[in-house]
C-alpha positions as CSV (number, residue, x, y, z in Angstrom):
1,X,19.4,-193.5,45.8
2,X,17.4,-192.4,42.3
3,X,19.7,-191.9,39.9
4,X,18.5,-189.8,36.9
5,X,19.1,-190.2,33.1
6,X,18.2,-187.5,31.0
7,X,18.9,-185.5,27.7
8,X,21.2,-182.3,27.9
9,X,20.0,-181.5,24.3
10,X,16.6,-180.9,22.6
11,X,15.5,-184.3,23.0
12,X,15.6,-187.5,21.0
13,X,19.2,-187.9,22.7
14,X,19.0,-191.7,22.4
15,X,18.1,-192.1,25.7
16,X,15.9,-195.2,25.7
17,X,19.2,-197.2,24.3
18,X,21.1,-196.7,27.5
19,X,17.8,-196.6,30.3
20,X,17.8,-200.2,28.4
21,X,21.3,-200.5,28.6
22,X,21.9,-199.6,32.0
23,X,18.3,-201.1,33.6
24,X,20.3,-204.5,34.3
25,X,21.7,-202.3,37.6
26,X,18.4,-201.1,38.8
27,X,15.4,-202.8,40.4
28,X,13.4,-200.1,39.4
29,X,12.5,-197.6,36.2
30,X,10.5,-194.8,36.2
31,X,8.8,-191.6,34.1
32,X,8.8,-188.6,35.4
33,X,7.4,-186.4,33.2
34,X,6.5,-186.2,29.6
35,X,3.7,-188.1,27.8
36,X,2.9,-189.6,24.1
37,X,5.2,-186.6,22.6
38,X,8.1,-189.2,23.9
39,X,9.6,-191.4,21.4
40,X,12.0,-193.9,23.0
41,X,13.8,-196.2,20.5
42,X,15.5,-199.6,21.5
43,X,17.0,-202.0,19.1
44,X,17.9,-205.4,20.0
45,X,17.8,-208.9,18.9
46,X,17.0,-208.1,15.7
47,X,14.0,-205.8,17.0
48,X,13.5,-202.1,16.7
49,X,10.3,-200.5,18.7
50,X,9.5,-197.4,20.0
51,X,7.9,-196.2,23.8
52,X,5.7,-193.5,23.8
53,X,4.9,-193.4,27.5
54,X,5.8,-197.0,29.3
55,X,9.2,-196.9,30.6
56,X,12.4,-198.1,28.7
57,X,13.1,-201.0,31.4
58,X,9.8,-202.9,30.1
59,X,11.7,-205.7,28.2
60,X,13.3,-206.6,31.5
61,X,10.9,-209.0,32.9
62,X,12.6,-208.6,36.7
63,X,12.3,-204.5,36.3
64,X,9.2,-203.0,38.2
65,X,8.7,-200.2,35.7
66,X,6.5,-196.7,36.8
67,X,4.7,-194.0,35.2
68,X,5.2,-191.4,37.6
69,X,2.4,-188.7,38.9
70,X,4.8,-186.1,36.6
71,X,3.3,-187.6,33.5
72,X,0.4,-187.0,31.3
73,X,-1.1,-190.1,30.3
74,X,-3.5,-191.3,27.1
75,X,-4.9,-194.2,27.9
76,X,-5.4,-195.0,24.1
77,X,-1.6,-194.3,23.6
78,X,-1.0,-196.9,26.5
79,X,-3.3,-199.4,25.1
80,X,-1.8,-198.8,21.5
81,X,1.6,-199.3,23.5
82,X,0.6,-202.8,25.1
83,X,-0.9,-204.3,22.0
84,X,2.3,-203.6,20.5
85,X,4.4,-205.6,22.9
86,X,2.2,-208.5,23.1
87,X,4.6,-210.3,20.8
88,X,7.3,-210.2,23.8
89,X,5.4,-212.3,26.0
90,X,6.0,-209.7,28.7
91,X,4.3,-209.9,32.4
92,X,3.1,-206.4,31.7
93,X,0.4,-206.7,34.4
94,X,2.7,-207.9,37.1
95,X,5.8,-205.3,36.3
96,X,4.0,-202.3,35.5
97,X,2.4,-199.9,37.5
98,X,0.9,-196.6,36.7
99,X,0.6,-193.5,39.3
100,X,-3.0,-192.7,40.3
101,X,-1.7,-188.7,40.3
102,X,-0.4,-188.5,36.6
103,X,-3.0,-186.6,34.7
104,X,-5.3,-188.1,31.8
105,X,-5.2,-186.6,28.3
106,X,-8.5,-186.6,27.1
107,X,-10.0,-186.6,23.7
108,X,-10.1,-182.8,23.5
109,X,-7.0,-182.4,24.7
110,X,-5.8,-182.8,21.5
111,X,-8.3,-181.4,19.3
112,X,-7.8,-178.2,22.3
113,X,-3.4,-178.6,21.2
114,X,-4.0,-178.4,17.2
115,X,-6.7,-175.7,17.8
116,X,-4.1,-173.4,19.8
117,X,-1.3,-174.2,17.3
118,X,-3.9,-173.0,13.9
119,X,-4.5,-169.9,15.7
120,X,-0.5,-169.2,16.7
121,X,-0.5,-169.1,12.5
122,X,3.5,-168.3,11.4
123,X,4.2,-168.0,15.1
124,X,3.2,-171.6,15.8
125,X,5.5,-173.7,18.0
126,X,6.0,-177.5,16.4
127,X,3.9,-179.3,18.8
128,X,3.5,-182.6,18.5
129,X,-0.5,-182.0,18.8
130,X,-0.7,-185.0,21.4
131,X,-2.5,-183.5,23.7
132,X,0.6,-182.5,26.1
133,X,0.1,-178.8,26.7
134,X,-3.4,-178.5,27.1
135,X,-3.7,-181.7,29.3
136,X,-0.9,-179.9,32.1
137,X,-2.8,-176.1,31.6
138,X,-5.9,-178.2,32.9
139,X,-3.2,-179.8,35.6
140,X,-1.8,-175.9,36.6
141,X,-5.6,-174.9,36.5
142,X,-6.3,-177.4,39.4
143,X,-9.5,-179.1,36.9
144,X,-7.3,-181.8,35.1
145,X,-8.5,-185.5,35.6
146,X,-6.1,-188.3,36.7
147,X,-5.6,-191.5,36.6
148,X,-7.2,-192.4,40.1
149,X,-10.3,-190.8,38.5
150,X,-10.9,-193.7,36.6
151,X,-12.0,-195.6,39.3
152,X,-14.5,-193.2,40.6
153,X,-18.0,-193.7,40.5
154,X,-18.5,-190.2,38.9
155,X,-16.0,-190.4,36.6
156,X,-18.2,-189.8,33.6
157,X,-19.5,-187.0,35.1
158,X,-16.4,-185.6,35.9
159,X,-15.2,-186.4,32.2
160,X,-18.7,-184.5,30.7
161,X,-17.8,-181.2,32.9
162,X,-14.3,-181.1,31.8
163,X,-15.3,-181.9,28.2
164,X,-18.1,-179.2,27.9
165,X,-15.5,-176.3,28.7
166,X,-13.3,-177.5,26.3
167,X,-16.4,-177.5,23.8
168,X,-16.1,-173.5,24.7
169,X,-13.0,-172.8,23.8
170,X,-12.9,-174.8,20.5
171,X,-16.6,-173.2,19.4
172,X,-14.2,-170.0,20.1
173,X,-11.6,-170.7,18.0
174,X,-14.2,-172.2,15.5
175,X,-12.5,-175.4,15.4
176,X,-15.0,-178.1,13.9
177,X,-15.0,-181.0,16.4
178,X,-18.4,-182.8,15.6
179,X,-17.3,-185.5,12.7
180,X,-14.3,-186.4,15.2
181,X,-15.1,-186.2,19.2
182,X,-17.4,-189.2,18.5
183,X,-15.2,-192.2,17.5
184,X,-12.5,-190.4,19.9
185,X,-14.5,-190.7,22.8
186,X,-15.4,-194.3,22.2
187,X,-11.7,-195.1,21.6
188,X,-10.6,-193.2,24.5
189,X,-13.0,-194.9,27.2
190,X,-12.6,-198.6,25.6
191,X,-9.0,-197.8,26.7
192,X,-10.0,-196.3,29.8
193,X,-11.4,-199.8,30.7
194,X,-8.9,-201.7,29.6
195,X,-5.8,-199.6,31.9
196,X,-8.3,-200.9,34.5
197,X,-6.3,-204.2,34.6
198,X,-3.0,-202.5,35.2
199,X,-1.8,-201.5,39.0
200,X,-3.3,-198.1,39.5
201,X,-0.9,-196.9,42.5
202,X,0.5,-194.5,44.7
203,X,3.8,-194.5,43.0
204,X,5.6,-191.9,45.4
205,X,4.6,-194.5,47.9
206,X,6.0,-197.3,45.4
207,X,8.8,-195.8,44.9
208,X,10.3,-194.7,48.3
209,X,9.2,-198.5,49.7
210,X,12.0,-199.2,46.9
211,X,14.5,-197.0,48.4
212,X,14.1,-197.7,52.2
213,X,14.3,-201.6,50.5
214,X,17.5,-201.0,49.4
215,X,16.1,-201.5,45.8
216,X,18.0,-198.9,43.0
217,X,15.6,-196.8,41.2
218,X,16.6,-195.1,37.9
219,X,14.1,-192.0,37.2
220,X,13.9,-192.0,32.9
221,X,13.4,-188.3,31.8
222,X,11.8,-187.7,28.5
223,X,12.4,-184.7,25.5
224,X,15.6,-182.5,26.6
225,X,16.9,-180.0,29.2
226,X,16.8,-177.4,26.2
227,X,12.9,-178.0,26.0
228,X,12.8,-177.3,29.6
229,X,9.4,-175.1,30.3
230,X,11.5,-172.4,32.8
231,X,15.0,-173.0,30.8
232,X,14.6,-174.3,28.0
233,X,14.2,-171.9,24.6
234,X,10.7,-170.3,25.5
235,X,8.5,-170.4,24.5
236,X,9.5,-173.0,21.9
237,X,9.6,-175.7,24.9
238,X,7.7,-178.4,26.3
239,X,5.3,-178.1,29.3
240,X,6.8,-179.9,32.0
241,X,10.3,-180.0,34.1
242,X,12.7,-182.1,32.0
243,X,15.7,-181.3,33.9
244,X,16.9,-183.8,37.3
245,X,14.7,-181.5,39.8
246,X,11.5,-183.0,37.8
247,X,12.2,-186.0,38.9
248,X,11.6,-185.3,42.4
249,X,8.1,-184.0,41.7
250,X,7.6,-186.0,38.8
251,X,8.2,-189.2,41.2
252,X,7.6,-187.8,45.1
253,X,11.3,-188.2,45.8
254,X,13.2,-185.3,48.0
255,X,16.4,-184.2,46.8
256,X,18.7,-185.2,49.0
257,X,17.9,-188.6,47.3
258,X,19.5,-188.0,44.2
259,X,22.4,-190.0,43.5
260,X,23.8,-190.0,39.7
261,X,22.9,-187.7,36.9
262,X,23.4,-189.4,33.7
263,X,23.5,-186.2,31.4
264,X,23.1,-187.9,27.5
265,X,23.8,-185.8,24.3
266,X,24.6,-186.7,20.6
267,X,27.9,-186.1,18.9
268,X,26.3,-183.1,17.3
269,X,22.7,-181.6,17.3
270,X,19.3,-182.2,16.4
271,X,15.9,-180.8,16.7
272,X,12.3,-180.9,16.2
273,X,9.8,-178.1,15.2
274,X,10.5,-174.4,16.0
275,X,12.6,-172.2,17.8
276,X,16.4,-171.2,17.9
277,X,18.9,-173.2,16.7
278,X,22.3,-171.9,16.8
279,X,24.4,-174.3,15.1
280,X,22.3,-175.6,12.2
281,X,23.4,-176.9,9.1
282,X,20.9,-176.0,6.7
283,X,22.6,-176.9,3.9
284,X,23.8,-179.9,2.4
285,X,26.2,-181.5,5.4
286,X,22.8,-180.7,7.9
287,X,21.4,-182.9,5.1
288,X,24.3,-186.0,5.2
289,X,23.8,-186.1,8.9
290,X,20.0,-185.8,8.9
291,X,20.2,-189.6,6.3
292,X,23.3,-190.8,7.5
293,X,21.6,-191.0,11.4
294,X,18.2,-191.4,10.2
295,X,17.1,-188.6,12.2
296,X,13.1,-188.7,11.4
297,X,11.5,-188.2,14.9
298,X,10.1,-191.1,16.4
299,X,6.7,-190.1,17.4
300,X,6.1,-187.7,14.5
301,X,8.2,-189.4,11.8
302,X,9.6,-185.0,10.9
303,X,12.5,-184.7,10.0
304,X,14.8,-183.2,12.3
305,X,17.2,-180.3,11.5
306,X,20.5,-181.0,12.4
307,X,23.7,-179.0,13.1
308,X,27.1,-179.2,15.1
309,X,27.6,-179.9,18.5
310,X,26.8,-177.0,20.6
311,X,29.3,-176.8,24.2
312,X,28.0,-173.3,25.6
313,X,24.3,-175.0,25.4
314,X,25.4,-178.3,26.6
315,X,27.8,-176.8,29.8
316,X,24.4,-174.8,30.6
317,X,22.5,-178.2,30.9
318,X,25.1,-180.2,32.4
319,X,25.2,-176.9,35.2
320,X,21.5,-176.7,36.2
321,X,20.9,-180.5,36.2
322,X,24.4,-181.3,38.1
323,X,25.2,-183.8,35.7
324,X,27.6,-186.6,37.0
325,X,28.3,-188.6,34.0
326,X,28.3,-188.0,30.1
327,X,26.5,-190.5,27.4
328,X,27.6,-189.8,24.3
329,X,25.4,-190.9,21.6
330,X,25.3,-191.7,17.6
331,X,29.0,-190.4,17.0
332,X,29.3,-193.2,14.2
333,X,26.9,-191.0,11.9
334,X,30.1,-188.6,12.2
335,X,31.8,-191.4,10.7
336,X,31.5,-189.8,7.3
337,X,33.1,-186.9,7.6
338,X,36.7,-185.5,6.6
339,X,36.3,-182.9,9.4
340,X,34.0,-182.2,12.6
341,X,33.0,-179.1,14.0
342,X,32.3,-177.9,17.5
343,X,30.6,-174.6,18.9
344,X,32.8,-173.7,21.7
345,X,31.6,-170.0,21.9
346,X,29.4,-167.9,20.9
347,X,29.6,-164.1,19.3
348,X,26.6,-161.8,19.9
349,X,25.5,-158.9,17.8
350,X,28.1,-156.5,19.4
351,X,30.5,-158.3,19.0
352,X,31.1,-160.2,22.3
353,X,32.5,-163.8,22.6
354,X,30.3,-165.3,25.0
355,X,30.0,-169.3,26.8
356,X,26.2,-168.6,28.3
357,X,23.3,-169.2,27.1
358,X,21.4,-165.6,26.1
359,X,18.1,-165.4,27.8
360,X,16.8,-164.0,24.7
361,X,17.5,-166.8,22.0
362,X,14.7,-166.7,20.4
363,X,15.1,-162.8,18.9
364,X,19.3,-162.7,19.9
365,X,21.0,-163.8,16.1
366,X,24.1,-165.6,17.8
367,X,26.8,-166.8,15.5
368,X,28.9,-169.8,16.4
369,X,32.3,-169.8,17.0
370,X,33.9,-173.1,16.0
371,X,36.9,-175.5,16.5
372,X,37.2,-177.7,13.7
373,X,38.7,-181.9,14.5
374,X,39.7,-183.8,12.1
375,X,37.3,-186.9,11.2
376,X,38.3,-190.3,12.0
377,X,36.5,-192.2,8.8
378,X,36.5,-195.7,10.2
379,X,33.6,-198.0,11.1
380,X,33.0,-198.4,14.5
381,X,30.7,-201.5,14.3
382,X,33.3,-203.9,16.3
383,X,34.6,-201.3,19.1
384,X,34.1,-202.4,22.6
385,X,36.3,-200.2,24.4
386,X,38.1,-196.6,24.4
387,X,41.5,-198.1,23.7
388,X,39.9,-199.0,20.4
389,X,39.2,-196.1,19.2
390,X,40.7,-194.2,16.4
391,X,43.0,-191.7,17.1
392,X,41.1,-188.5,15.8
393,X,37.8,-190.2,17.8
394,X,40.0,-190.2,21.0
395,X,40.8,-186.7,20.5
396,X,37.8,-185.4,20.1
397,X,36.5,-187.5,23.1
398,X,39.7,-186.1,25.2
399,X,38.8,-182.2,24.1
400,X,35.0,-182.8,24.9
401,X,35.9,-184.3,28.8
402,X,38.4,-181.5,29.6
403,X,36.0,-178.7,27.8
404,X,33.1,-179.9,29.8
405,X,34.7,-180.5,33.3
406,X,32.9,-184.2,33.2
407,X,33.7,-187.8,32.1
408,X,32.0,-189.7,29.4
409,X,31.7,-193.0,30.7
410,X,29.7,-194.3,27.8
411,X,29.8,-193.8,23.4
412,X,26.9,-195.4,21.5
413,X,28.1,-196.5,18.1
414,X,25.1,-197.9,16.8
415,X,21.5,-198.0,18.0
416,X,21.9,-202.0,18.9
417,X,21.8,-202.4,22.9
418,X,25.2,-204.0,22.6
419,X,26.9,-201.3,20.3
420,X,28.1,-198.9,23.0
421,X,31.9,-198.4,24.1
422,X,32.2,-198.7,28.3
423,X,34.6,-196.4,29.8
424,X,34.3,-197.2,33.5
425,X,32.3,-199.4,35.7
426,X,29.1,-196.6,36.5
427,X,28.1,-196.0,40.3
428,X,24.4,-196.8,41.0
């Protein structure tokens, strides 16, 4: 079975931690979807270092780690990436292999992503500008380049024609390119050589060898169900399936070989860049929990706007991914509070009291409706177990399981590997 581990939120869940955390049970880790806009954080040993795009079971040396045919892939990213983990002494060659389907973000790509996001003016989105949505329009357009293009003879021609249309739209949107595209280009095909050395594969072949092996395969998701391109907050989304059903595409698995959904969601809420954000605190406790969890995104280094926990939004992505089992993240940045607040409804501009999800977010003003907990102000450095746990922590754990119909078999109380609180033994 592929078991899936995803965010329920709008991304930077914590959900490298426990792919790392949980990758001792799996013989396999792969990407489904997603590209450089990832930022996967893992702390251990002492360490702390961020994935952009390589799978979070790479410090595993017995893991065979995939980038699926769902991502987009820049190959000076990647190289950036490996250079970085050279210090690891990891058999990166040997345990790494990279889909000859997942699609190439070129140069332009991300001039064509900061182009589109001048022109959008007040309306403009937050993108990351990594290249992420232009790279999958060429992908939906059916004249994208992929990593299997590399090793064609033509590729430089294929690479020219691509390029020369992007040169029309940016000459349209008078975006000056010239004193850049240069050095870009001789990064980007430096790197293109050096992915060479890497296994360059049919990873929906790869990966369903695994399964008929009997090898257990755990599908990493990147950003957040709420960023989902059909249900997230559109448009203020990414551009690719972040939910469980992207995995099968983003991988070449069917369905019916989905096992566990690992659903992972902070204590409260953050997010990055634009769009609706019903529980915000933007005011001076959005600010203690924005320091106190040093929420600063990973691949941009913004800062993140923060707010209470959000249960209608998280029992919609718990519903369309099927979500098996909760991973609580980060709850010792609530640590410092006298009291902790939870959205368990929400109240429309007419007045209704409401658990779902408006399909109009972005122009419905919805006001919470909270339940207020009283904090349990204790460190949590040295808790192992849920027996452990203060009182007001169990409480609030209790209320969360029965509200959400789900269990939560793990709570991260620091970002060290080892700082998480096991509930039950986990199925994979």
């Amino acid at each position: 079975m592929v078991d899936v581990l995803l965010g329920l939120q709008w991304g930077d869940e914590g959900k490298g931690k426990i792919v790392d955390v949980l990758a001792p049970q799996y013989q396999v880790v792969a990407r489904f979807q997603g590209g450089p806009n990832a930022g996967h954080t893992l702390e251990f040993d002492g360490f702390k270092h961020v994935l952009h795009q390589i799978p979070s079971g790479i410090f595993r040396n017995d893991i065979l780690n995939i980038i699926g045919n769902g991502v987009v892939l820049d190959p000076v990213v990647f190289k950036k990436e490996i250079d970085g983990l050279a210090k690891f002494n990891l058999p990166l060659t040997q345990n790494l292999q990279i889909s000859k389907k997942a699609s190439i973000i070129l140069p332009t790509h991300r001039l064509l992503d900061a182009a589109y996001e001048q022109a959008k003016g007040e309306s403009k989105i937050g993108s990351t500008l990594r290249g992420i949505g232009p790279t999958y329009q060429d992908k939906v357009a059916r004249q994208g380049m992929r990593v299997g293009d590399i090793l064609s003879p033509n590729f430089a021609d294929k690479y020219n024609k691509l390029v020369a249309l992007h040169k029309v739209i940016l000459d349209q949107n008078n975006f000056d390119y010239a004193s850049v595209l240069p050095q870009a280009e001789e990064d980007f095909f430096a790197a293109v050589e050096f992915m060479k050395q890497f296994s360059l594969t049919d990873s929906e072949y790869a990966v369903n060898n695994a399964l008929t092996d009997g090898r257990k395969v755990l599908a990493e998701g990147a950003q957040g169900s709420l960023l989902d391109l059909d249900f997230g907050s559109y448009p203020f989304v990414t551009s690719s399936s972040t939910m469980s059903a992207g995995a099968c595409t983003g991988l070449g698995v069917a369905p019916g070989q989905i096992g566990e959904v690992f659903g992972i969601f902070k204590a409260y809420c953050t997010r990055v860049g634009s769009g609706p954000f019903p529980t915000e605190l933007d005011n001076e406790v959005g600010e203690k929990i924005r320091q106190e969890g040093r929420e600063f995104g990973a691949t941009t280094g913004r800062s993140r706007r923060c707010g209470w926990l959000d249960l209608p939004a998280l029992k919609y992505t718990i519903m369309i991914n099927g979500v098996t089992q909760l991973i609580m993240m980060k709850v010792d940045v609530l640590n410092i509070f006298d009291e902790i607040e939870v959205c368990t409804h929400y109240q429309l501009p007419d007045g209704t009291v409401t658990e779902q999800m408006p399909y109009d977010l972005c122009d419905t003003a919805v006001t919470p409706v909270y339940k207020t907990f009283k904090g349990w102000r204790s460190d949590l450095a040295n808790i192992r177990t849920f027996d452990e746990m203060p009182a007001e922590l169990a409480d609030y754990v209790q209320f969360l399981e029965e509200a959400l119909g789900l269990p939560i078999s793990f709570i991260s109380t620091s970002p060290d590997r080892e700082a998480i609180i096991h509930r039950q033994a986990v199925t994979a």
